[in-house]
BAMARBA-478565 format. One record per residue (C-alpha): residue in three letters; x, y, z. Coordinates in steps of 0.001 Angstrom, whole numbers, padded with zeros to 6 digits, always signed. Example, Ala and Ser with C-alpha at 12.3 -4.5 7.8 and 13.67 -1.06 7.14 Angstrom:
2
Ala+012300-004500+007800 Ser+013670-001060+007140 
//
This chain:
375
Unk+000000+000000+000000 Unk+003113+002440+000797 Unk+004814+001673-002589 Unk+000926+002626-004425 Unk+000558+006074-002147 Unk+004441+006769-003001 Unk+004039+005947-006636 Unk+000554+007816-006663 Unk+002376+011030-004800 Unk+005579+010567-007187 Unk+003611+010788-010382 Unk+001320+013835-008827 Unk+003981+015671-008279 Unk+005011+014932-011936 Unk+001884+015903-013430 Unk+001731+019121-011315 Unk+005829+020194-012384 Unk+004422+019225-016640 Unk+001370+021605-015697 Unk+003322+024033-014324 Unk+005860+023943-016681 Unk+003522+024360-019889 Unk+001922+027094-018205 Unk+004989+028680-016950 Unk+006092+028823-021130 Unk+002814+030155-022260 Unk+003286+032796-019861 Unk+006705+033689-020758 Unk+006222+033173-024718 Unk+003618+035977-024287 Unk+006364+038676-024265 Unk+006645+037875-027978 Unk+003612+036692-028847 Unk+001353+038936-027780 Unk+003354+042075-028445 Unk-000126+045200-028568 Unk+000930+047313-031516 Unk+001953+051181-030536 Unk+002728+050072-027093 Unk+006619+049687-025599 Unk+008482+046440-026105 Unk+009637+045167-022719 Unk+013047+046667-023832 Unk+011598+050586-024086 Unk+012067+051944-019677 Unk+009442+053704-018474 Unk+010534+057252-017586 Unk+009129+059974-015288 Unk+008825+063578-016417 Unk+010252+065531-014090 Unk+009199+069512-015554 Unk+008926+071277-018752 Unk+009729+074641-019722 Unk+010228+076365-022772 Unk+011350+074340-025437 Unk+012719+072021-023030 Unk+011488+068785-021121 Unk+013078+066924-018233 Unk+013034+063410-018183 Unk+014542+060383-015796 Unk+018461+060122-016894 Unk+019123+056595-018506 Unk+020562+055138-020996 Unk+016889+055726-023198 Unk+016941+058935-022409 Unk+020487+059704-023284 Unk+020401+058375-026999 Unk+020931+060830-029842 Unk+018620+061887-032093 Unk+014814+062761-032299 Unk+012478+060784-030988 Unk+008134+060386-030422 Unk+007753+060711-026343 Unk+004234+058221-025689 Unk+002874+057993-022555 Unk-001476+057381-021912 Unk-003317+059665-023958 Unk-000034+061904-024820 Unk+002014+062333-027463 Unk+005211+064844-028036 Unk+008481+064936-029916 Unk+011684+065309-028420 Unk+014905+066195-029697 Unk+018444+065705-028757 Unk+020240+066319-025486 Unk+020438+069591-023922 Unk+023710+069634-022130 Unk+023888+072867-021288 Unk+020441+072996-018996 Unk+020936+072478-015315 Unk+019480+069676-014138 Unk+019467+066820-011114 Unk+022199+064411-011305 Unk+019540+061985-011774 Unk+017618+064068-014560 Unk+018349+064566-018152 Unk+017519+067653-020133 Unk+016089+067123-024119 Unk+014550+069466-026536 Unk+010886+069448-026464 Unk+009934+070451-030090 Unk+006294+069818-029868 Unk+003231+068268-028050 Unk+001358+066524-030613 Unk-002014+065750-028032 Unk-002678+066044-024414 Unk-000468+067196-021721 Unk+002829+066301-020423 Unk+002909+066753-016216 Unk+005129+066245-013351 Unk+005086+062820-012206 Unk+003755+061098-016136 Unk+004757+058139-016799 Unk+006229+057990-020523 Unk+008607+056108-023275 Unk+010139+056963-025967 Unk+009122+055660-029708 Unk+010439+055587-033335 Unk+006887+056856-034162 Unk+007480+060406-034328 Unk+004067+061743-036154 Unk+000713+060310-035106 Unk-002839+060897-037232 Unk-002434+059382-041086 Unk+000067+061110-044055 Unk-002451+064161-044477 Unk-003016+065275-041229 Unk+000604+064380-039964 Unk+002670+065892-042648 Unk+000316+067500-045375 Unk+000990+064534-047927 Unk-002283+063734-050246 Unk-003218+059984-049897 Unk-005676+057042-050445 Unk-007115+055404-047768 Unk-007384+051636-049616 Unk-008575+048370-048677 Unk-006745+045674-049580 Unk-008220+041995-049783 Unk-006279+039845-047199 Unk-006168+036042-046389 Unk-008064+036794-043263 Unk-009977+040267-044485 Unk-009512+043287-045584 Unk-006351+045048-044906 Unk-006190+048916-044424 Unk-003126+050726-045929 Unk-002539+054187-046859 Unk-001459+055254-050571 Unk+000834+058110-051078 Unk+000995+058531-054973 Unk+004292+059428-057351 Unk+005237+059198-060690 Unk+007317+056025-060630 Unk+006439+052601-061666 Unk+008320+051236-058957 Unk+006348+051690-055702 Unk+008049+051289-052049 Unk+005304+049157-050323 Unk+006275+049456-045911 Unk+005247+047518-042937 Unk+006162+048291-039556 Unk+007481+045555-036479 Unk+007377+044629-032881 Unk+005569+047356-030931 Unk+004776+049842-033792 Unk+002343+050877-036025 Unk+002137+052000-039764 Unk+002697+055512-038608 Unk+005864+054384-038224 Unk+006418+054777-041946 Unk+005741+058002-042052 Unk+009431+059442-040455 Unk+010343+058113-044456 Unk+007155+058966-046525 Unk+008139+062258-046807 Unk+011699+061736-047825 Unk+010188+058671-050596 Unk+007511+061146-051882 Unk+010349+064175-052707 Unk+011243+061193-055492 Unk+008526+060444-056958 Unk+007696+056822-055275 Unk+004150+056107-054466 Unk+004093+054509-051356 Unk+001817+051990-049885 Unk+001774+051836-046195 Unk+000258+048387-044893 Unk-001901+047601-042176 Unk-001763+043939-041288 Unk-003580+040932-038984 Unk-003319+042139-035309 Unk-003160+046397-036221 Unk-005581+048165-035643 Unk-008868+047789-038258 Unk-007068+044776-039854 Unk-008190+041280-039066 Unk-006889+039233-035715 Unk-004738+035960-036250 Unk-006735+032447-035229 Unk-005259+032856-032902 Unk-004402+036150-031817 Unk-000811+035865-031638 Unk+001799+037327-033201 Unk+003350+034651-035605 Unk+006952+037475-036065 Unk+006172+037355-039955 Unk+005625+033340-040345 Unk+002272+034054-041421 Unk+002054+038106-041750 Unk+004117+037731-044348 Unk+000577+036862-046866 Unk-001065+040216-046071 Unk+002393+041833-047205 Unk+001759+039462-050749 Unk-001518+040468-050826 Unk-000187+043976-050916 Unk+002100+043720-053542 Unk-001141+042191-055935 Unk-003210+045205-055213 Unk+000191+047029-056188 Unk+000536+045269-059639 Unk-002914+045283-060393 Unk-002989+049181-059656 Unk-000329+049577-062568 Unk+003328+048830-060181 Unk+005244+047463-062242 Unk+007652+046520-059577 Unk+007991+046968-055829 Unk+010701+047622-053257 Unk+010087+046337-050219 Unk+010761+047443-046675 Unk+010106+046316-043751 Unk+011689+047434-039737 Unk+011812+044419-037060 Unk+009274+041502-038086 Unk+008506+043973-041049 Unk+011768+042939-042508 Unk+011117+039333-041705 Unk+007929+039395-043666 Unk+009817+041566-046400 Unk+012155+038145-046168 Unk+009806+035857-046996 Unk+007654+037455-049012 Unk+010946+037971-051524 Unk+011662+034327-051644 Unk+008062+032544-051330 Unk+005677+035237-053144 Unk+004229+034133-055849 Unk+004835+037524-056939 Unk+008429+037534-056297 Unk+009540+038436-059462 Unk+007912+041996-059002 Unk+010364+042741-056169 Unk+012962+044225-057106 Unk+014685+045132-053280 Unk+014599+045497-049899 Unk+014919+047759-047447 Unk+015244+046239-044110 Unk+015515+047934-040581 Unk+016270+046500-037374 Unk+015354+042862-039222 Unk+014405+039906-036523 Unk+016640+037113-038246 Unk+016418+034857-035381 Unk+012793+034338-033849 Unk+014532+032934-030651 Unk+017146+034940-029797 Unk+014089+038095-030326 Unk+011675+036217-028416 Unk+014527+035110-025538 Unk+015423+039121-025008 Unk+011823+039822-024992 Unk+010986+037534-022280 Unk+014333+038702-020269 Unk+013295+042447-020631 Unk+009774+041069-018821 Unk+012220+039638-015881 Unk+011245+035708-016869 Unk+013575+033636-015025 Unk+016800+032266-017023 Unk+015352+028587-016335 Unk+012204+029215-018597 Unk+013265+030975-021248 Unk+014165+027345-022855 Unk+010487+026627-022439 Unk+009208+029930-023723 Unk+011005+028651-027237 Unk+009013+025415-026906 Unk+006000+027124-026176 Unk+006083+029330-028940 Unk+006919+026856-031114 Unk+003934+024766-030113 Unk+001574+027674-030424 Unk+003107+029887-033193 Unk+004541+026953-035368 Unk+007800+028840-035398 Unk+010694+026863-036007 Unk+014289+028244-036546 Unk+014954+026460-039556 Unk+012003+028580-041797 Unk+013854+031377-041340 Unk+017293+030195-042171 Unk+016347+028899-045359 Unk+015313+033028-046035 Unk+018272+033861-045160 Unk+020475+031231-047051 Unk+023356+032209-049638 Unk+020965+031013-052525 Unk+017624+032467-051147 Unk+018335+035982-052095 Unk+018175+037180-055036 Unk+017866+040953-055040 Unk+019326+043811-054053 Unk+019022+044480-049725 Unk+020306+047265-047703 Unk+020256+046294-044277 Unk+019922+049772-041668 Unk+020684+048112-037879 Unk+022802+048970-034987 Unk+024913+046907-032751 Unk+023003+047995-029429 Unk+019470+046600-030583 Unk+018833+044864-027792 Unk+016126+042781-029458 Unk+017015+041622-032907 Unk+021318+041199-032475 Unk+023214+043284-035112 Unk+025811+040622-035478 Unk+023140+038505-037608 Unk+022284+041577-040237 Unk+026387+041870-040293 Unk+026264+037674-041044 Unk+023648+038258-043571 Unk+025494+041285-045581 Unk+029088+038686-045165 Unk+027029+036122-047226 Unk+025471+037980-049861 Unk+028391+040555-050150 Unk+027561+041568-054097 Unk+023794+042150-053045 Unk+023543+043309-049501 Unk+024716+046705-048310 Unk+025039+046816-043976 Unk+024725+050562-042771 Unk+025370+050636-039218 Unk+023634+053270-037116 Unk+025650+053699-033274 Unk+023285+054404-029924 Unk+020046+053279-031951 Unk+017320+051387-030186 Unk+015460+048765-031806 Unk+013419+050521-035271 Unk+014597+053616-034517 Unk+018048+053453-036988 Unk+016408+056799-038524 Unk+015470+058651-035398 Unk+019268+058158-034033 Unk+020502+059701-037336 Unk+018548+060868-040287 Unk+020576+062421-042772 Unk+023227+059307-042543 Unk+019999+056912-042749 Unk+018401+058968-045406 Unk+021680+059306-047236 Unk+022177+055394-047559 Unk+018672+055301-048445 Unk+018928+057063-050995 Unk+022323+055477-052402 Unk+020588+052201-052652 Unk+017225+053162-054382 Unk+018755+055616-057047 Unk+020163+052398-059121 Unk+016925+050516-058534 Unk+014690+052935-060433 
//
């Protein structure tokens, strides 16, 4: 009877660590996987503002807060831009003084809690920067698919979808720089934005599957008179840029991509997601399994993108070695093994999608390099 009671106990005990465990990887697979679009990745600090003045905005010091460049400030129901370092304004050792170049909606008070974000406009291309456009709807896999259409005079159109904890307004700190020349631009909306259809299962699949609404935008692009597209993604934008360039049935319209920031290796992403959300060292192994179990991501999909003999048209990669979500050293692997078709422009002190807000003019400047031979 003792040996039945210990067995019985033994296998309880078991059952309860396998329950535990599966639940424990759901849990921690959610920093990746459930990712709300326009709100901080895990990575982004909350900081507190501490006063505003004039032209000027004081905000907790940190390494966020000391990066270069011009950035949107979010925080709930607020949105402002902020600009680089003030060194010169006194301040609290433990305070940081930027720019404060505008406040876009609502208020910014003592005591706010806010982050910073690539997205440095907010509204749609009109309202935002005084750009005509189309508001389209595009037939998706899972529904229609909202995108907005800036017109030019090319053929070649630049179609753009954001990554990890953006939104299509994202696009917009380029639009106006790809309008001056003449490229119509089609911004997309895709499963799990905002007025676009949900996933199944209303996860984020990090381009495994997003990667159809981004096909299904470059049809409506060549039935709208495109006669070829460049494509360019930032984060899991670029990963669905990827794939789309090497299992579209349209692949032969592309003819390059621009890719920011790119997530080249789901679990390294999803493992610094879940680390930035304080998940123990001892589960991150079964956040991976997890994922892969309810996502049906597997490492090997996106290795076979990235192969020697998968690509097959001009890339500029735009990624910085302090991403602390998607590792630069894999963007500077990719350019090493297509070195006659991928150009690596490395932006210094840039958080994750935000190679443009650290430094436009050198961003728009290799921009601009690569797409002048592709038109």
């Amino acid at each position: 009877m003792r040996t039945v009671t210990a067995t019985a106990a033994a296998v309880t005990a078991v059952l309860t660590g396998s329950v535990a465990s599966v639940v424990a990887g759901r849990l921690a697979s959610d920093a990746a996987l459930k990712v709300v679009p326009g709100r901080p990745l895990p990575t982004e600090p909350r900081l507190t503002v501490h006063g505003t003045a004039a032209g000027q905005i004081t905000l907790t010091r940190d390494l966020a807060s000391l990066r270069p460049g011009t950035y949107g400030l979010a925080g709930n129901g607020s949105h402002a831009v902020v600009g680089p370092v003030l060194p010169g304004a006194p301040h609290r050792p433990d305070t940081v003084v930027r720019r404060l170049e505008r406040v876009t909606h609502g208020t910014l008070k003592p005591r706010d809690k806010v982050w910073l974000t690539p997205n440095l406009y907010v509204g749609d291309p009109r309202s935002a920067l005084g750009l005509d456009h189309e508001d389209v709807r595009i037939p998706g896999e899972l529904g229609t698919l909202p995108a907005w259409f800036v017109p030019g005079a090319r053929r070649t159109w630049v179609i753009a979808v954001h990554g990890l904890g953006t939104t299509r307004e994202l696009v917009m700190n380029v639009m106006e720089f790809l309008h001056h020349r003449h490229f119509p631009v089609l911004a997309l909306a895709y499963r799990g934005d905002a007025g676009a259809p949900r996933s199944p299962d209303g996860l984020s699949h990090l381009g495994e599957t997003e990667w159809r609404d981004l096909e299904a935008a470059i049809r409506h692009a060549v039935e709208s008179g495109a006669e070829r597209v460049i494509l360019y993604g930032w984060s899991t934008g670029a990963t669905m840029a990827l794939r789309a360039a090497r299992r579209s049935r349209l692949r032969e319209r592309v003819s390059g991509l621009v890719l920011d920031s790119p997530v080249l290796d789901w679990e390294v992403t999803m493992r610094a997601l879940a680390r930035a959300r304080h998940v123990p060292g001892p589960l991150l192994p079964l956040a991976v399994r997890a994922a892969q179990g309810r996502a049906g991501l597997y490492g090997d999909r996106l290795a076979e993108a990235t192969a020697p003999e998968s690509l097959s048209v001009p890339a500029l990669i735009l990624h910085g070695p302090g991403d602390p979500v998607a590792p630069w050293q894999l963007s500077r692997r990719l350019a090493e093994r297509h070195p006659h078709l991928v150009a690596l422009h490395t932006v210094q002190d840039a958080a994750h999608s935000a190679m443009w807000n650290a430094d436009p003019q050198g961003y728009e400047e290799a921009l601009r390099r690569f797409l002048t031979p592709l038109t």
